[in-house]
C-alpha positions in Angstrom: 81.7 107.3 47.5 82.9 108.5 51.1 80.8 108.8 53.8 80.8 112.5 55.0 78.0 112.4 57.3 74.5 110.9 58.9 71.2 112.6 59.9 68.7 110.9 62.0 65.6 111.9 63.1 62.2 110.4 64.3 58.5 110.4 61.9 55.4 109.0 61.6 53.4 106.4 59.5 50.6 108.5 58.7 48.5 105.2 59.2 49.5 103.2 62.2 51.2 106.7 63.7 54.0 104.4 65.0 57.4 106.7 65.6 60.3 105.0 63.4 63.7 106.2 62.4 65.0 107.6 59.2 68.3 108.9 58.4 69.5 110.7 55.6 73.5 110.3 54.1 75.7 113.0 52.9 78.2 111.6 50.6 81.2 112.7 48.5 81.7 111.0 45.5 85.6 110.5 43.8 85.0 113.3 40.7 84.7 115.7 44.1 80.8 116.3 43.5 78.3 115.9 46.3 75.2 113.4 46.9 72.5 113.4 49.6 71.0 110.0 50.5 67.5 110.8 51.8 65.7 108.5 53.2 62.5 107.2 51.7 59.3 108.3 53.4 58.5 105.1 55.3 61.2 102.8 56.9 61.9 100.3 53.6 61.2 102.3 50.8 64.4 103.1 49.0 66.7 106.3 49.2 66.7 109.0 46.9 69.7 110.8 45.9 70.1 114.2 45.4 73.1 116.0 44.1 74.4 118.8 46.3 77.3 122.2 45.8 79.1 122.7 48.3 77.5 125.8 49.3 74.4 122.8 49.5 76.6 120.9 51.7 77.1 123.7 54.4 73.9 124.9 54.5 72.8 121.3 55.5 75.7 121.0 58.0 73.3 124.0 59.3 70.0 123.0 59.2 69.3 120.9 62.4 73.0 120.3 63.3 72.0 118.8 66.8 70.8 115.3 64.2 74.1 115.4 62.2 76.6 112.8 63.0 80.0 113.7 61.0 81.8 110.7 59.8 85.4 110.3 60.9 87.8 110.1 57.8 91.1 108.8 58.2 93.6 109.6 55.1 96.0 106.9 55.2 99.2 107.4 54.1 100.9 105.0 52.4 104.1 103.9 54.3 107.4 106.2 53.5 
């Protein structure tokens, strides 16, 4: 799968209300298809992976853009 981009954003343990960090992965996967990583709801618990269109995949590029990080994707080529 390739990396197409991160979201991270600050919560809350409902018990301790301690701030932690959680990010959420947007991958594309070789058959072309799309796969959201979110995080799990406390830091630790696993990630659960939801698929994604790509209509999916722009609307999330839209929702809270200022917490997206875009991956950089270099195509190499092989030499000529």
């Amino acid at each position: 799968m390739q990396l197409i981009a991160t979201r991270h954003y600050d919560d809350w343990h409902p018990v301790t209300l301690e701030s932690f960090e959680l990010e959420d992965r947007m991958y594309r996967k070789p058959d072309g298809s799309f796969v959201l990583m979110v995080a799990g709801p406390l830091p630790g618990d696993p990630a659960v992976e939801e698929s994604y269109s790509l209509a999916g995949v722009f609307e999330w590029f839209q929702e809270c853009s200022c917490q997206i990080e875009r991956a950089v994707i270099v195509n190499e080529c092989p030499p000529i």
